[in-house]
SEBA-234180 format. One line per 2 residues: for each residue x, y, z of C-alpha. Coordinates in Angstrom, 3 decimals. Layout:
REM residues N
X:Y:Z ~ ... $
//
This chain:
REM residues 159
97.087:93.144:96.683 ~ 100.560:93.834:98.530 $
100.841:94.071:102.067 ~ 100.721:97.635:103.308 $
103.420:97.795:106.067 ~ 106.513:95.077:107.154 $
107.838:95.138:110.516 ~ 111.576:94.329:110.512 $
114.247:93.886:112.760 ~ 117.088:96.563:112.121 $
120.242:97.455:114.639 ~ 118.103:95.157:117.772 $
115.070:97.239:117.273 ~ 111.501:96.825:115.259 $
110.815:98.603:112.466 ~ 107.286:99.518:110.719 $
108.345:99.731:106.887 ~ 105.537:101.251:104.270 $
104.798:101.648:100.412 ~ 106.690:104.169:98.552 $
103.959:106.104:96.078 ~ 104.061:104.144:92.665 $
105.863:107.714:91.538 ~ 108.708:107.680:93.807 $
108.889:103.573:93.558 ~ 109.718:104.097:89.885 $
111.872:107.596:89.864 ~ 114.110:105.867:91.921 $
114.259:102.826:90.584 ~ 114.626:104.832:86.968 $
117.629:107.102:89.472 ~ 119.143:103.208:90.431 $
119.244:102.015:86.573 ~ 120.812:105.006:85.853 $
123.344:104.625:88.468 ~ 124.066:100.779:87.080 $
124.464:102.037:83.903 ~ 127.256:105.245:84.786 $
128.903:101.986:86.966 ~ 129.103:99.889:83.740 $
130.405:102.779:81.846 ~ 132.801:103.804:84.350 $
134.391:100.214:84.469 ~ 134.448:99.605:80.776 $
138.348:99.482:80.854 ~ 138.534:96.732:83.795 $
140.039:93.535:82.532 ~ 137.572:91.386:81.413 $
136.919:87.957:83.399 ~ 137.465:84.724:81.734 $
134.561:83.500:80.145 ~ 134.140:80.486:82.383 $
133.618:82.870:85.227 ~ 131.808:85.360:83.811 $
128.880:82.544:82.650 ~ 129.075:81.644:86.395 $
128.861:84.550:87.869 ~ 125.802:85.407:85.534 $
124.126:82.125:86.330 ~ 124.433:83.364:90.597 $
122.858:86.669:89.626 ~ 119.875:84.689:87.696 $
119.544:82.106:90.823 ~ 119.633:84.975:93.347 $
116.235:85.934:94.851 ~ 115.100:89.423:93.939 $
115.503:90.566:97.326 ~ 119.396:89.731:97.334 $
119.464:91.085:93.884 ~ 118.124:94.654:94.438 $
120.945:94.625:97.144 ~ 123.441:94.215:94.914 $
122.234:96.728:92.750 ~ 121.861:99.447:95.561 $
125.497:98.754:96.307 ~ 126.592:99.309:93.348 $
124.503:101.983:92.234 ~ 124.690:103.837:95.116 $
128.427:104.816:94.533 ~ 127.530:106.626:91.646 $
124.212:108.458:92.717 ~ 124.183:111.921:92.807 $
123.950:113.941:96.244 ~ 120.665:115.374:95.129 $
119.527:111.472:94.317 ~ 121.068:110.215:97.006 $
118.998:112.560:99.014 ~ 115.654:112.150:97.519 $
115.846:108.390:98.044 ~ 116.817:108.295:101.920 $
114.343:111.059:102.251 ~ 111.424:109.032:100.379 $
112.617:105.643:102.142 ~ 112.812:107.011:105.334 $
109.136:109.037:105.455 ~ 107.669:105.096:105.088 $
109.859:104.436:108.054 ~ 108.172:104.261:111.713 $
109.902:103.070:114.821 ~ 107.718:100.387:116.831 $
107.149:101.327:120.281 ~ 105.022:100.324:123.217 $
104.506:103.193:125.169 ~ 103.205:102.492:128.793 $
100.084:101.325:129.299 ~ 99.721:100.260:125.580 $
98.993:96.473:125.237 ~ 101.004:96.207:122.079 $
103.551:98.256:120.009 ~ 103.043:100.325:117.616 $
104.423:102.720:115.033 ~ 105.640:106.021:115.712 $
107.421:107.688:112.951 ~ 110.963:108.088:112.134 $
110.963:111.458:110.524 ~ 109.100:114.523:110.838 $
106.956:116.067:107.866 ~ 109.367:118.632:107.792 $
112.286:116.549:107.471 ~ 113.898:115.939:111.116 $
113.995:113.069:112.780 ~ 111.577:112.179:115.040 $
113.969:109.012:116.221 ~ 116.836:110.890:118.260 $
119.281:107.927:117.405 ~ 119.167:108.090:113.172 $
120.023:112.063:113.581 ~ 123.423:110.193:114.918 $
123.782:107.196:112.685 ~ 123.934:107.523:108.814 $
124.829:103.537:108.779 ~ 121.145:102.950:110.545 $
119.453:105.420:107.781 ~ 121.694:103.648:105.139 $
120.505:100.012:106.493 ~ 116.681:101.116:106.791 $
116.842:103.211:103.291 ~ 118.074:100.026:101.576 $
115.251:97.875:103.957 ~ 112.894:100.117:102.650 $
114.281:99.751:98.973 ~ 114.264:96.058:98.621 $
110.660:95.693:99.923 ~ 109.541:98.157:97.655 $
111.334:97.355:94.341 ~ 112.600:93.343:94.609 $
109.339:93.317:92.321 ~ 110.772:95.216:89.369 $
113.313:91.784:89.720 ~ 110.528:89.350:90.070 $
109.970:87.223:86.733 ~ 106.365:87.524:86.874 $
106.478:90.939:87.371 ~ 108.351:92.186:84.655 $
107.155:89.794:82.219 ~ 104.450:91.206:79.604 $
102.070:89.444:77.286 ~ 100.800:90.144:74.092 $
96.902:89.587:74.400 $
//
């Protein structure tokens, strides 16, 4: 069984991260492939790297940990997203996002959530900072979908 929540530490704060439903997990990993693939096609015509350095560079990406390859991915992809995709993931990512907070009196922090139901923030400060929601959207991503990049993850057997 996975974990349920990760706290991280994001722009000097704590952040409570969550699981994305299994059906928005795989739409947008299914929205990122496509992405990758509309990148690909779109660079077709860039001059080719010599073959030394492209088996390098291919050897990097297999050594990377999922984690750092997802990133890669998300920066890639996410330059050919559409607006309405783009939209769907930050607003997906940033539901399972909750600000940690220790209110007074409280022994210990705890989550309070980043967005409304209804779609506005709840966290005054990510109304005013798309490069926080882009850093927690892709926090949220990577914890969420480095699996689809994990070897025993993707691997099936015949039984």
């Amino acid at each position: 069984m996975h974990d349920k929540t990760k706290i991280v530490e994001v722009a000097g704060r704590r952040w409570q991260l969550a699981r994305l439903a299994p059906v928005d997990g795989s739409y947008i990993w299914q929205r990122l492939m496509a992405a990758s693939i509309r990148a690909q096609a779109a660079n077709q015509d860039a001059p080719a790297m010599e073959p030394e350095a492209e088996a390098k560079a291919a050897e990097a990406i297999k050594k990377a940990a999922p984690e750092d390859r997802l990133r890669s991915i998300y920066g890639v992809a996410s330059m050919y997203l559409t607006y309405e995709d783009t939209g769907f993931i930050q607003r997906k990512a940033m539901a399972a996002v909750s600000r940690m907070e220790q209110l007074p009196g409280d022994s210990e922090a705890r989550p309070m959530a980043a967005q409304l139901a209804d779609g506005r923030w709840a966290v005054p400060e990510l109304a005013e900072d798309p490069f926080l929601v882009t850093q927690l959207t892709l926090e949220v991503l990577v914890w969420n979908l480095a699996g689809f990049l994990a070897g025993s993850r993707s691997e099936t057997q015949t039984v």
